[in-house]
Each structure stands twice: as C-alpha cells, then as structure tokens.
C-alpha positions in Angstrom: 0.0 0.0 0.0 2.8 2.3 0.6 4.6 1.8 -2.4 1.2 2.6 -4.7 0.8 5.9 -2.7 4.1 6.7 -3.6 4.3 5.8 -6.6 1.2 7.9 -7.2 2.6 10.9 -5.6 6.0 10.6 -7.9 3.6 10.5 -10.8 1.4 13.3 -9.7 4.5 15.6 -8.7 6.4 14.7 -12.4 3.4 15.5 -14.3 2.6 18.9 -12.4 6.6 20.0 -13.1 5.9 18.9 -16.4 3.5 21.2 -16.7 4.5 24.2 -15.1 8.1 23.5 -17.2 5.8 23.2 -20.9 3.9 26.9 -19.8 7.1 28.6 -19.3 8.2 29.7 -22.6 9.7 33.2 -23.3 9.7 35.4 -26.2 13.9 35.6 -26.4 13.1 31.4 -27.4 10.7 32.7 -30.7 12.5 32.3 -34.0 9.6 34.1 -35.8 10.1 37.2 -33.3 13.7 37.5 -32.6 15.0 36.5 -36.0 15.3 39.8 -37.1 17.6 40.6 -34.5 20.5 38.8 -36.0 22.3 38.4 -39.3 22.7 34.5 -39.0 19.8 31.6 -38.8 21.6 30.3 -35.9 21.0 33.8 -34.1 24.3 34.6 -32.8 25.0 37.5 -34.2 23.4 40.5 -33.8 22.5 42.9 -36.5 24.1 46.8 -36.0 22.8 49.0 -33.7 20.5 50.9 -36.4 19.5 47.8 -37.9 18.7 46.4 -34.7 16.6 49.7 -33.5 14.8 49.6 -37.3 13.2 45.7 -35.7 12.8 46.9 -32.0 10.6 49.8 -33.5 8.8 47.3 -36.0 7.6 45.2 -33.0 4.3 46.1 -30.8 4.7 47.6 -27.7 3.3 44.5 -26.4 6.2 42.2 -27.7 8.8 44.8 -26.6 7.4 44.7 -22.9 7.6 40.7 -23.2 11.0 41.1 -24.1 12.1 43.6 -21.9 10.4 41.2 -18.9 11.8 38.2 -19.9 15.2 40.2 -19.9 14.9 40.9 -16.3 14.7 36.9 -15.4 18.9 36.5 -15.0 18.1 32.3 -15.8 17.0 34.0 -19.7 19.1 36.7 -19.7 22.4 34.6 -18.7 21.5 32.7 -22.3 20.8 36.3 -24.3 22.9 38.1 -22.5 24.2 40.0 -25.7 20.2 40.7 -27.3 19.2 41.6 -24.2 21.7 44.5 -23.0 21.0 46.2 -26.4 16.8 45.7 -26.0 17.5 47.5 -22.5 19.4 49.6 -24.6 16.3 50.9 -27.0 13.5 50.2 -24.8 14.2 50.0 -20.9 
C-alpha cells in the first residue's frame, strides 16, 4: 500500500513540473520574433545598432514589454545576454 501511494505521488508531482516546465516559454526562445535581430539563422550575431533599432521599432509595444520582462529573469538573460543589454538599450 505504501509503495502505490508513492508511486502515485512521484507520478502526480512529475506530471505537475511537467506542466509548469511546458507553460514557461519566453519570447527571447521565438524564432519568428527574434529572427530579425541577427544576421545569421543560428542567431548569434546581432545585426548593428540601427538595424537592430529599425526591428525593436517594428515590433508592438506589447512584444517589446515581453521582451524587456523576460530580460529581467537572469536564468533568460544569462543565455541572451548579448540581445538583451542592447533591448534595454532601445527600450528600458
């Protein structure tokens, strides 16, 4: 009986991290959105300063605040460290 209760709990607690894990996406992870950002389809390098302003200003204000927030988690912005020092940069 112990085991099955467990069991059941280790099932229950994997599937709700699974969960919470699958919600958390961020825009800095969007191809569609951040592609324009950089001059290679790997995205690791980033397009000038003017170019990089000319797709800041062609995003909503909505995506911009979505970046700028997702900038401020240190987990994302450790990984787009670069991108996200020059989106302070125009927006923050």
């Amino acid at each position: 009986m112990n085991i099955k209760m467990l069991t059941m709990g280790a099932m229950a607690l994997a599937m709700m991290t699974c969960s919470a894990l699958a919600g958390n996406t961020s825009a800095l992870d969007d191809p569609a959105k951040m592609s324009p950002f950089f001059t290679d389809a790997g995205m690791k390098t980033l397009r000038s300063e003017a170019d990089f302003k000319t797709a800041w200003m062609a995003m909503k204000p909505d995506e911009q605040k979505a970046v700028l927030k997702d900038c401020g988690d240190t987990t994302l912005n450790k990984a787009h460290a670069d991108f996200c020092a020059m989106a302070k940069k125009m927006g923050g």
